[in-house]
TORLUM-168269 format. One record per atom (N, C-alpha, C): y, z, x. Coordinates in steps of 0.2 Angstrom, whole numbers, padded with zeros to 4 digits, always signed. Layout:
BEGIN
YZX;...
This chain:
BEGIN
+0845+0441+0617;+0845+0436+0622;+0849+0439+0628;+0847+0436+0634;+0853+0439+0640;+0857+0434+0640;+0860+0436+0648;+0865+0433+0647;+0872+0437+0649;+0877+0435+0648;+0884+0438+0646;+0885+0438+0640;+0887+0431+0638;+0891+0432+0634;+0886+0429+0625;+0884+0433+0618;+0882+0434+0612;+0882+0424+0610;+0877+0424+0609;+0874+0416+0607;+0871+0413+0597;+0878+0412+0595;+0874+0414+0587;+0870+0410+0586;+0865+0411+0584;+0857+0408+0582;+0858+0401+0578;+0866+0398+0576;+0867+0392+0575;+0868+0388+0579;+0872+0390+0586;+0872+0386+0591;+0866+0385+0595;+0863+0391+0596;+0858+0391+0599;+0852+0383+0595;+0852+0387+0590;+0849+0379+0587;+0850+0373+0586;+0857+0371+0587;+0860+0366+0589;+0859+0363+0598;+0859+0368+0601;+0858+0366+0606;+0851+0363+0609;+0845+0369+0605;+0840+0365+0606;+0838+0359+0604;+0842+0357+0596;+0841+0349+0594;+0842+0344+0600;+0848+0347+0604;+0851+0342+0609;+0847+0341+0613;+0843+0344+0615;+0837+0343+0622;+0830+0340+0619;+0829+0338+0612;+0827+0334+0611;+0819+0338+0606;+0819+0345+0606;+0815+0348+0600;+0818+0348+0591;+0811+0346+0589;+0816+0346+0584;+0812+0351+0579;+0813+0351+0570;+0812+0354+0568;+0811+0363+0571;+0820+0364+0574;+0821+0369+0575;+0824+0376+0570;+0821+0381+0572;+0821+0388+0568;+0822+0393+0571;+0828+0397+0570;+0829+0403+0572;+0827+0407+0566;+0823+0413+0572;+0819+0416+0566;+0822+0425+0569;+0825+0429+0564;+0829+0434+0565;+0835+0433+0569;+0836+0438+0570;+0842+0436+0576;+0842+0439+0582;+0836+0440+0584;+0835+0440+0590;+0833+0437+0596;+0833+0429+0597;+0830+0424+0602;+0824+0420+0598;+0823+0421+0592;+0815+0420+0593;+0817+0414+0588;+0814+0407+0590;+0814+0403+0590;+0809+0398+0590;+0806+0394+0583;+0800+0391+0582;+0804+0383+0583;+0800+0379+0587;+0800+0371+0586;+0796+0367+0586;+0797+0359+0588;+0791+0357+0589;+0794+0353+0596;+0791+0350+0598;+0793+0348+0605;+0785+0343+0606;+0789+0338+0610;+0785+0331+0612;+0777+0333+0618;+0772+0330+0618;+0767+0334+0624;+0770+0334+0630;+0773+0342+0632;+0775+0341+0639;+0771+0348+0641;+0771+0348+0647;+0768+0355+0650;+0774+0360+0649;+0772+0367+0646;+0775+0372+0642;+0781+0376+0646;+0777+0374+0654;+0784+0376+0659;+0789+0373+0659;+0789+0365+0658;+0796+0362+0661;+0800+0362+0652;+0794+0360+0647;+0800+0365+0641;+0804+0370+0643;+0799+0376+0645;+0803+0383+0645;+0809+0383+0650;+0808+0378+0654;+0814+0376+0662;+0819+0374+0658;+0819+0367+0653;+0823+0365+0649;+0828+0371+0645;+0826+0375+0642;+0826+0380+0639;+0832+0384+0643;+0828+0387+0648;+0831+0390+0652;+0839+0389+0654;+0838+0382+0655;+0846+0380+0658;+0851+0376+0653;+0847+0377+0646;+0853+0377+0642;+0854+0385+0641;+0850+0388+0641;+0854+0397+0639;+0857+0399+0643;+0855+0396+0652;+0861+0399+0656;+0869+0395+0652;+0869+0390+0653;+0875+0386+0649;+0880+0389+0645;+0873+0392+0638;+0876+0394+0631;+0879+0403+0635;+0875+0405+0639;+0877+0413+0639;+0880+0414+0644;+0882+0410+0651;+0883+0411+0658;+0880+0417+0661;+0874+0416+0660;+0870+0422+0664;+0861+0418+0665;+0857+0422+0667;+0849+0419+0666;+0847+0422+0661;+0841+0419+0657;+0837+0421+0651;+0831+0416+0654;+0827+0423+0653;+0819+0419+0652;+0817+0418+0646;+0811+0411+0645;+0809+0411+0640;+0801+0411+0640;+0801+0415+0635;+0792+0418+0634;+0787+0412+0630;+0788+0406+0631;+0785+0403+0626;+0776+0402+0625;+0778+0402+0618;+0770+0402+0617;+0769+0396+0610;+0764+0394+0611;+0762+0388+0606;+0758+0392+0597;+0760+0387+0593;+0758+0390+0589;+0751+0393+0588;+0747+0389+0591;+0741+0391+0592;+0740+0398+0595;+0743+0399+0602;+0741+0406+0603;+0745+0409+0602;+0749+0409+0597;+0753+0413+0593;+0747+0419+0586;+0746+0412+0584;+0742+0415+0579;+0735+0417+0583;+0731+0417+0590;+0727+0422+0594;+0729+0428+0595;+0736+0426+0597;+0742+0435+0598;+0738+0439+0590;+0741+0436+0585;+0737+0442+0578;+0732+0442+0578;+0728+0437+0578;+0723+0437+0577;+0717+0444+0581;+0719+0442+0587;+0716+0447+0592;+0719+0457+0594;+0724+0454+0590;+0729+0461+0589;+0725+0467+0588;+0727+0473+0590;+0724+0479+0586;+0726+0482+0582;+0731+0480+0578;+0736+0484+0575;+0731+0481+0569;+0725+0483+0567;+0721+0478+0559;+0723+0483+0554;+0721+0489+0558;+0721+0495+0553;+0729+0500+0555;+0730+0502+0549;+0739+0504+0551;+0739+0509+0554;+0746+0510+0560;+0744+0513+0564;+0745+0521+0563;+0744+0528+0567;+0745+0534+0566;+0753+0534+0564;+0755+0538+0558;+0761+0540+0559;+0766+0543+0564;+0770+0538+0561;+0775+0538+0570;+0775+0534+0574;+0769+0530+0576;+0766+0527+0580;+0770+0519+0576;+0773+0515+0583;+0777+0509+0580;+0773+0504+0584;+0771+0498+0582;+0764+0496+0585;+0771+0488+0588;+0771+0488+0594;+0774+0484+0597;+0768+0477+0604;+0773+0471+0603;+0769+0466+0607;+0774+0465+0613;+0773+0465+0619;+0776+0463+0625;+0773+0457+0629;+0779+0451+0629;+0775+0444+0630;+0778+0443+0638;+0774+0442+0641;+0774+0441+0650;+0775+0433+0651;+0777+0432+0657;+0777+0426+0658;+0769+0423+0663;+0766+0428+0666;+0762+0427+0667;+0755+0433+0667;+0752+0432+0667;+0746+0436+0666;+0746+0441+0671;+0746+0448+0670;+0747+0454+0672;+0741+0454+0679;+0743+0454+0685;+0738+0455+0691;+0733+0461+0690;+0735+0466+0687;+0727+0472+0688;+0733+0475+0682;+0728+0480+0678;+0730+0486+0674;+0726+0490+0675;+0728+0496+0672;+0723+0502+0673;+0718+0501+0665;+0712+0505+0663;+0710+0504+0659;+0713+0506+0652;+0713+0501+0650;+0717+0504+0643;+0712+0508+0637;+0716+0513+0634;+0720+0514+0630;+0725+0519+0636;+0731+0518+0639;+0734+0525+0643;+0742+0523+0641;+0746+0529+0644;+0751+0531+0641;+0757+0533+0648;+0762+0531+0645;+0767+0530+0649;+0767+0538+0652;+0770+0539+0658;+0772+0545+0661;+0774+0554+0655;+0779+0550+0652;+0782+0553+0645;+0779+0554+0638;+0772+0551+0639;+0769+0549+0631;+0774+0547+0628;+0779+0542+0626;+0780+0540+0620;+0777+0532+0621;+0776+0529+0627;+0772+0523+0627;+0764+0522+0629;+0760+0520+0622;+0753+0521+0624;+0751+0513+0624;+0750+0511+0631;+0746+0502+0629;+0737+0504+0627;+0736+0501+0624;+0732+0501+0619;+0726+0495+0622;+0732+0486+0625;+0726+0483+0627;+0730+0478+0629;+0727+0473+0633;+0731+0469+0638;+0727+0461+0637;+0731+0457+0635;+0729+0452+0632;+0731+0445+0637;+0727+0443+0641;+0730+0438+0645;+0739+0438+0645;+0745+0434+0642;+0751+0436+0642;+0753+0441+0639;+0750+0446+0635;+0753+0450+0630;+0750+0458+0632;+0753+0462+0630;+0753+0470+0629;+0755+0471+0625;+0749+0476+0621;+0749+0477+0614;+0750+0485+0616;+0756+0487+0612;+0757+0495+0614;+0761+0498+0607;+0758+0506+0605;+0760+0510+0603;+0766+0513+0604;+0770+0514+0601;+0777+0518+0603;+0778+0523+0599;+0781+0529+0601;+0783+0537+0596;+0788+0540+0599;+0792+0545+0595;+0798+0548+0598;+0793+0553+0604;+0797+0555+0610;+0794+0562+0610;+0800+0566+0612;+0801+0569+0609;+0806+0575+0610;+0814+0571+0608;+0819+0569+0613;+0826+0565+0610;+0823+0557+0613;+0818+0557+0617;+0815+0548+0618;+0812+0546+0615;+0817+0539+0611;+0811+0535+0607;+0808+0529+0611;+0801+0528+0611;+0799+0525+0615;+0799+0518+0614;+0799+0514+0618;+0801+0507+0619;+0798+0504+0625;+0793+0497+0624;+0786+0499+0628;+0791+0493+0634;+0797+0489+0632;+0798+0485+0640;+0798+0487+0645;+0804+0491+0646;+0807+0492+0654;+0800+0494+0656;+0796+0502+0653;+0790+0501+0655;+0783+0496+0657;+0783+0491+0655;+0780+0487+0656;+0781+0481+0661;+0787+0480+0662;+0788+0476+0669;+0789+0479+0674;+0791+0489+0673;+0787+0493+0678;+0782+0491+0683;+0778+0491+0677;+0768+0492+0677;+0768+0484+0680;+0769+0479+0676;+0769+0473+0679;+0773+0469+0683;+0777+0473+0688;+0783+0468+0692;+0786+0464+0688;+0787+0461+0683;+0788+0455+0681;+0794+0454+0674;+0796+0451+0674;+0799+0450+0668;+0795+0449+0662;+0800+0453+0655;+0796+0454+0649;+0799+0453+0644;+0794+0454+0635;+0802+0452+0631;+0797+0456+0625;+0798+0460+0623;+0795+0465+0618;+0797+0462+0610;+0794+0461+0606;+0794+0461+0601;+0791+0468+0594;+0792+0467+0590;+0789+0474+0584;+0782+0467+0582;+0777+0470+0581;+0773+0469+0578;+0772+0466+0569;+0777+0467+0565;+0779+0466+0560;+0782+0459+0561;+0788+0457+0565;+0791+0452+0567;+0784+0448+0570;+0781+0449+0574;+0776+0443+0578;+0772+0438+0571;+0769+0445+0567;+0765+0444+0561;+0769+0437+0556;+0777+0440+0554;+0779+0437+0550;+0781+0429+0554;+0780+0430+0559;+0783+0422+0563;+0776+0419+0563;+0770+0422+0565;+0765+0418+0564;+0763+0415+0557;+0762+0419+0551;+0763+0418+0545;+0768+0412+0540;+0772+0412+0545;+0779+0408+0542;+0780+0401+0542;+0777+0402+0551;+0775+0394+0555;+0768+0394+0557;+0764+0391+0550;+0756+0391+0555;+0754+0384+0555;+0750+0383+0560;+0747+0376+0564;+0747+0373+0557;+0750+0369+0556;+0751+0362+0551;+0744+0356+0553;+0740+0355+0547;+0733+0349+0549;+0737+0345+0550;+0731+0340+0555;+0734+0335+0555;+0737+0330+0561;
């Protein structure tokens, strides 16, 4: 998470109790964060959001939020079905908006160690591999390519959060 200053994932969770989502979950310890939340439009959530994390970290933090459902679209539509080339680290980069133009995928960072593979309304799904002392890491690249701010997750982690919390009937 940004920020200044380190948010331990019980306050954090405590915090969002307070603004009124409940059945909250920090999921690693990296920001990522499952609840439920009353029918509001997904911006003024994420706005809520926002300006309890300026509070907790004295800095801004964006928040990438996505609803259960296009969470499990995120896997479902993935290309990561079949494992990937060795070396190759299969990574998800969540936008806050839907990228203006890309070039046609599958193409690859300046450096080769980042290949996007495929651009999914909010999401870019990208390869990663060492090349030579850089190990590739598809962010900073990415908000490159898209002006925009971003938040990268491992494909592993996206899977086991979809997995973990799926659409409940009902």
């Amino acid at each position: 998470m940004g920020g200044r200053k380190p948010v331990r994932m019980e306050e954090l969770r405590r915090r969002l109790l307070s603004l009124g989502l409940t059945d909250v979950a920090t999921v690693k310890a990296s920001g990522n964060v499952v609840f439920e939340a009353p029918m509001q439009a997904p911006a003024a959530i994420a706005g809520r959001i926002e300006e309890a994390l300026r509070e907790l970290t004295g800095g801004e933090v964006r928040v990438f939020l996505r609803s259960r459902a296009e969470l499990e679209e995120i896997v479902a539509d993935g290309p990561f079905a079949q494992r990937p080339p060795k070396g190759d680290t299969p990574y998800v980069t969540f936008l806050l908006e839907p990228p203006s133009s890309f070039a046609r995928t599958p193409f690859r960072s300046p450096m080769g160690e980042v290949t996007v593979v495929r651009v999914r309304r909010r999401e870019v799904y990208s390869l990663c591999r060492r090349v030579g002392n850089r190990v590739g890491f598809p962010n900073a690249y990415v908000e490159k390519l898209t002006g925009g701010p971003a938040t990268t997750r491992g494909w592993p982690t996206v899977t086991e959060i979809a997995e973990a919390y799926p659409i409940q009937p009902g």
